[in-house]
N, C-alpha and C positions, 0 to 999 in steps of 0.2 A: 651203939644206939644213939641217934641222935639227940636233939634237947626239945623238940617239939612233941606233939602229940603222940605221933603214928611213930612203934619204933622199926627200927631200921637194923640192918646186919649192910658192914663191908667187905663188897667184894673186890678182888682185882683181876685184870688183863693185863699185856704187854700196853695198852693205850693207858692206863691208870686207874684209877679206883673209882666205884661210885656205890651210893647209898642203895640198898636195895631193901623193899619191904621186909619187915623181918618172917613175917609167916609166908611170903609168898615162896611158892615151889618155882617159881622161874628163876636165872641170875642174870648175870652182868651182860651176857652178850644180849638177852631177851631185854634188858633194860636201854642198853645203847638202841636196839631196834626200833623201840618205843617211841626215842628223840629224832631218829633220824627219818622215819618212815610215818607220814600221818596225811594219807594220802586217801586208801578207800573210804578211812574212818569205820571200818568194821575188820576185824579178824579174820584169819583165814577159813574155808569154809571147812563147817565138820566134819563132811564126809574126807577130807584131807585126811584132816587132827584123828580119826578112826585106823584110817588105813597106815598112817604114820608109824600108829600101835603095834600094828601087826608086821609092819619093814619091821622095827626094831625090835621085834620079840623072837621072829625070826632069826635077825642076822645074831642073838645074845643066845639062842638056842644050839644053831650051830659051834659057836665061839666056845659055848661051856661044852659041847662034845669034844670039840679039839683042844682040851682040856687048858685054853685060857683064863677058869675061873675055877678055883679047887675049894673057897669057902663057901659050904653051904650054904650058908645062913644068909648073907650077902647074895648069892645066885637067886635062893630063892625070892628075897627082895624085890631083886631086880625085874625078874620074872613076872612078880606080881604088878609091879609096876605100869610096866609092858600091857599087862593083860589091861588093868583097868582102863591105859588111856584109849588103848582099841576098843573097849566097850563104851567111852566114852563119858569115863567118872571123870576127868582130870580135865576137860574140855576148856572149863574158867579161864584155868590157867596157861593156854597156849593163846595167843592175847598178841603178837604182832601182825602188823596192818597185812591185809591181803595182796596190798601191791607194795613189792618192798625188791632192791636191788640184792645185788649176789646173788641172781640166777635160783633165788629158796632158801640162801645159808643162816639168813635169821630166822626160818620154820624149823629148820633139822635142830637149830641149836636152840630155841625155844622148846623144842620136845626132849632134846637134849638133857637140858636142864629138870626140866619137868620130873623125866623118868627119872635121873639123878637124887633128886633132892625128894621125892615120892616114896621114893628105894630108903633115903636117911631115914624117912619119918619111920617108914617100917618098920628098923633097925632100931631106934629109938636114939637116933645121933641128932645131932644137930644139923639142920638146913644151910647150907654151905661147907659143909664138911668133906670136901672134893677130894681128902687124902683119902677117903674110905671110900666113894662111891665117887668118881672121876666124870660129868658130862661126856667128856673127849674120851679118856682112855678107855673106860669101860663101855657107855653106851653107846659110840660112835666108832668101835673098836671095827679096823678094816672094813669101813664104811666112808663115805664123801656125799657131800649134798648133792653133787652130780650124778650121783647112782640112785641114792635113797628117795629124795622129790622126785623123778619121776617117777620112780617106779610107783611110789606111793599115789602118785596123781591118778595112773594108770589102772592101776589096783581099786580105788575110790570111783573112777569112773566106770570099770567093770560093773561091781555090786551096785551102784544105782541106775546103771543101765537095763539090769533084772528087774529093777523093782516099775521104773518108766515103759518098758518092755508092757510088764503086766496091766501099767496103767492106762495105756494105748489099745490092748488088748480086751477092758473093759468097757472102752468106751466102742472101738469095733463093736461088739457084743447089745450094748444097746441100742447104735442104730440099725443092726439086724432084727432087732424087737421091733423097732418103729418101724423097718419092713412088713413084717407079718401084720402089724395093727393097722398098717395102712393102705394094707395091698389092695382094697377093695376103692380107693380115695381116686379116682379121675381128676384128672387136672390138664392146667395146660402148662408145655412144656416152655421154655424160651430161649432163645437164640438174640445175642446183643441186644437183649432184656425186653425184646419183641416176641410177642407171641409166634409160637413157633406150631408145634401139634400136640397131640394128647400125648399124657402118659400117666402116671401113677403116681402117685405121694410117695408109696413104698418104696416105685422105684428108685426114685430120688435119695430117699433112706440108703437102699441096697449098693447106690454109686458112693454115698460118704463112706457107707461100712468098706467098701472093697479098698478104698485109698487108704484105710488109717489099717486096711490088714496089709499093705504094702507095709507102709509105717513100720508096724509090729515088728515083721519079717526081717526088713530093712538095719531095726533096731538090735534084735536079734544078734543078726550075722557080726555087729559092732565090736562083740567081743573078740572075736578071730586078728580084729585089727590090733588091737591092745592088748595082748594078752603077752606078744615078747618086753622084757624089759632086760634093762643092763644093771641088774645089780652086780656085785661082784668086780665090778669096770672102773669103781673108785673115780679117781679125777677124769681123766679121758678116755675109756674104755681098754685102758692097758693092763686092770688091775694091780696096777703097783700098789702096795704097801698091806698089800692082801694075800693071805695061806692060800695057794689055788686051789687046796680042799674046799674051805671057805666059799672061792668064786662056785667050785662048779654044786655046793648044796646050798646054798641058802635058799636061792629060787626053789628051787623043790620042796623046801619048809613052808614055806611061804605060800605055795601052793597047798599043800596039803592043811597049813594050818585053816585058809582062806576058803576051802572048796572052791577052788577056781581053776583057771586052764592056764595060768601063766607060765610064760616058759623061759628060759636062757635066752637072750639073742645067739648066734653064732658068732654075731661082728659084732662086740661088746663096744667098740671103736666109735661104728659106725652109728648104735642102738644112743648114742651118746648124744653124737650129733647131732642127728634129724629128728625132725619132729612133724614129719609130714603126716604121722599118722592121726596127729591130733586133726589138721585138715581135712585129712579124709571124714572121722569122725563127726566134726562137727558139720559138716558138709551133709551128711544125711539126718542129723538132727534138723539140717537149716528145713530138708524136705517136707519132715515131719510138722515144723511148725507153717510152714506155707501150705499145707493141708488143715492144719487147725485154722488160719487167718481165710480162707476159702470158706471151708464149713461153717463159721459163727458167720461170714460176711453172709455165706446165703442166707442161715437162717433169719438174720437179721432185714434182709430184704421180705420175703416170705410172710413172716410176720407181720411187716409193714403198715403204717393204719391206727389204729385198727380198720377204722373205716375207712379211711381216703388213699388206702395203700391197696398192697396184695393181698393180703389179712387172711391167706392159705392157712397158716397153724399160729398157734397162741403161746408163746411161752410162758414159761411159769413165772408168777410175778414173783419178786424175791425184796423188790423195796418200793418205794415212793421214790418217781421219776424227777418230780421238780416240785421246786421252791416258791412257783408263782403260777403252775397249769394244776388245778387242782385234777384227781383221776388220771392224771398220765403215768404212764408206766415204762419204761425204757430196757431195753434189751442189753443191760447191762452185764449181764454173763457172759455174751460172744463178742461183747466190747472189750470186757477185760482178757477175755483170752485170746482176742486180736493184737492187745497188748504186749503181752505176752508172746506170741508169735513174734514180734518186731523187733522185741529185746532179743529173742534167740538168734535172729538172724542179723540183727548187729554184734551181738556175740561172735558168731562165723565170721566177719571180716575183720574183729581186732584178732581171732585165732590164727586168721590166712595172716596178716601181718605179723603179727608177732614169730609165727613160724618163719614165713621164708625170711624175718633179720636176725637169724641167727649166724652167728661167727667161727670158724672154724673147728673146734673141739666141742663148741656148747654152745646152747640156747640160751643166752642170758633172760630173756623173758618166759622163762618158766611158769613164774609169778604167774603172771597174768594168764598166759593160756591155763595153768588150773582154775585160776577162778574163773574165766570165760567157761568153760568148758565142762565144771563142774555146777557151775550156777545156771546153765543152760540145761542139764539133765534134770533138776530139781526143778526149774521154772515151768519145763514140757511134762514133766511128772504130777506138777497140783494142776496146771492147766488143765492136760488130759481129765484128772478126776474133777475136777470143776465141772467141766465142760459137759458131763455128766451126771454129774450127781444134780448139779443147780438148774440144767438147762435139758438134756437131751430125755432124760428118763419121764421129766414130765410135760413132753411136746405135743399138744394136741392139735388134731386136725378140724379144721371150719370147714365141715363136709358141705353144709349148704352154701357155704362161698366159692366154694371148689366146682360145685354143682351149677351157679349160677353164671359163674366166670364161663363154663367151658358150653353152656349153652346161648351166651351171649359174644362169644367168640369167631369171630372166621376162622381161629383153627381149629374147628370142628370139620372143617369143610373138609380138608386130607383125609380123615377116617372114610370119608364117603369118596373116594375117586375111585374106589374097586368096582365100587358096585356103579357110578355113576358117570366115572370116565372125568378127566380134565379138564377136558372145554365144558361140559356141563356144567361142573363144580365151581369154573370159572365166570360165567354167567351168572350161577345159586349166589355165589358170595358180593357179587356187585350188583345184582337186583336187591341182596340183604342190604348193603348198604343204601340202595339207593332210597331201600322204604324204610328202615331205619328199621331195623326188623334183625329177630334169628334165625340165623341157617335152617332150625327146626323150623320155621314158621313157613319160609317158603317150601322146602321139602316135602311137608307134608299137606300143605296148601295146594299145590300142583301134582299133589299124587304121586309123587315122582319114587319114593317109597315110603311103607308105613312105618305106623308111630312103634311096633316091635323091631322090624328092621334098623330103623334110626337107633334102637335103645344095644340093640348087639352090636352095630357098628361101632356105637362110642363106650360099651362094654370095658371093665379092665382085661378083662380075657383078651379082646382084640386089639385095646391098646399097646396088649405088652407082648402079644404075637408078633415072632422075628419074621419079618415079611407076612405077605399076605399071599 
């Protein structure tokens, strides 16, 4: 104990001693991490520190089968351990930076400790008591950060991919609503944000709905790509130092602990090496958010105005726009999940980098593609419900602006070339302009047809008829 306030317990490594909190559950390698690493300035993320839980309770389950651990009392500790950090009691305490060197080794060995000195408290030993409950030997027992950080990264990104899955799948679901609510809404449609022809408010809903059930889908199939890992492969996929019992069951605990599809690699070697999978991965996430940065940009166009814009639909007000326009209101929902799209998809190019400078046996930047990769599922996860809950669910339509727009339109004029023919239509719209006038006004001015026929032609029925 030292002579200050806060007391302290010494630990040592082969580098030499240093002071470590006395009640804290981490040690000496998680405190070297601490000095050396202060870089994201925030901790690894938690769905990591979860899935961490569950490598390790795994590979100490198999272990105590192959009868490496014959005290009860101790096993069960451990066990318990294990389980809380996976449930995510012990969270505090796993505390080194998110971007840190050795390819993850100050993560494994911060959980390391954690589990260790977690297991003491159990036991009712004292917190650095490594004779009894070993970081290394017992919890890391034929395991290597090269095997355990991915897999765990993998694993972490699996389970929040179900939950983004779902979250994308909500937001689908609500602009299929504002289809139905709007399918009666005529509008005009545009082309390089020039009025183009009619079509539907719905439809327009029915086009975002179809892209983010790509999304969904897309998101979906994610797990197929992550689901091989190399545990059991130790430092380079050779599994030295490991029971090949060992190699060929932990993955199947770990599955069945996890309800997941995770499987063995074949090339334990190989599963080491590359990490193109996380590429791929984030590569359809990058999709998903360039569908989110689309969809808020149009809404936000749409909205426009209120008066001097598009001012088609009104988003829900959620704050006070400005500091010095009294009544303005800013579309600050599809702002920030345009945001949010930008960070995903800068995410994606430190993942493509980080992946292809990997060096022969390993990925030294593991680090970082977890946090890219895991803080990218969480970012498209609250986005999506955002983007939902604050903005989509309560989108209303300016049916009389929509009404006004498409009757003061020349793209009104396309609806009428069936019945009126081209060159007609062509004449209708430049004698409109030339009297300053609507397509309705001359149309029915010249008889050319009546005020019923004009009202079917620009119908939603006939707008949203695939040919005529």
């Amino acid at each position: 104990m030292n002579s200050g306030t806060t007391p302290t317990r010494t630990e040592t490594d082969f580098l030499g001693s240093l002071e470590i909190p006395a009640k804290a559950l981490y040690g000496i390698h998680t405190a070297r991490a601490l000095q050396n690493f202060e870089l994201a300035g925030r901790p690894v993320n938690p769905d990591l520190k979860s899935a961490y839980g569950w490598v390790k309770l795994a590979c100490f389950q198999i272990n105590r089968e192959l009868g490496y651990f014959t005290e009860a009392e101790k096993a069960d500790a451990i066990e318990k351990a294990c389980r809380e950090l996976a449930a995510g009691e012990l969270n505090r305490w796993i505390v080194v930076d998110a971007i840190q060197g050795g390819a993850g080794t100050s993560t494994n060995m911060n959980v390391n400790e954690v589990i260790a000195n977690r297991a003491l408290q159990i036991l009712g030993k004292e917190l650095g008591d490594y004779q009894s409950v070993s970081p290394l030997d017992d919890i890391n027992l034929h395991q290597s950060t090269n095997d355990s950080y991915p897999t765990a990264t993998k694993l972490a990104a699996i389970l929040r991919l179900r939950t983004v899955e779902q979250a994308v799948l909500q937001l689908q679901e609500a602009f299929q609503q504002k289809e139905k609510e709007f399918a009666d809404v005529v509008k005009i449609g545009r082309t390089q944000l020039q009025d183009a022809v009619l079509t539907t408010l719905g439809r327009e809903m029915a086009a975002y709905a179809e892209a983010f059930n790509r999304d969904r889908w897309r998101i979906y199939k994610c797990e197929e790509r992550l689901r091989v890992v190399n545990l059991g492969g130790t430092a380079i996929g050779s599994g030295l130092g490991a029971p090949r019992q060992f190699i060929f069951r932990a993955t199947d605990r770990l599955r069945e602990l996890t309800n997941s599809s995770l499987a063995r690699a074949e090339n334990l070697m190989e599963c080491t090496q590359n990490t193109d999978v996380f590429v791929e991965v984030s590569g359809i996430l990058k999709a998903c958010a360039a569908n989110l940065f689309k969809v808020a940009n149009d809404l936000r166009l749409l909205s426009s105005g209120p008066d001097g814009g598009l001012g088609e639909i009104t988003l829900p007000p959620v704050q006070a726009g400005s500091s010095i326009m009294p009544g303005k209101v800013n579309p600050v929902i599809p702002e920030s999940i345009a945001q949010a799209a930008m960070q995903v998809i800068a995410n994606d190019q430190l993942i493509t980098q980080a992946c292809m400078n990997g060096n022969l046996e390993l990925n030294q930047f593991m680090p970082v593609i977890a946090d890219a990769l895991l803080g990218s599922l969480q970012l498209l996860e609250k986005a999506a419900t955002s983007f939902r809950t604050r903005c989509v669910a309560g989108l209303a339509a300016n049916r009389d602006k929509c009404r006004s727009q498409v009757l003061n339109s020349t793209a009104v004029i396309t609806a009428l070339i069936p019945k009126l023919g081209y060159e007609q239509c062509s004449k209708i719209a430049g004698l409109a302009k030339q009297e300053n006038c609507s397509i309705r006004e001359v149309v029915l001015r010249q008889k050319l047809i009546d005020e019923s026929t004009f009202e079917q032609l620009i119908s939603p029925e006939a707008v949203n008829k695939l040919g005529f």
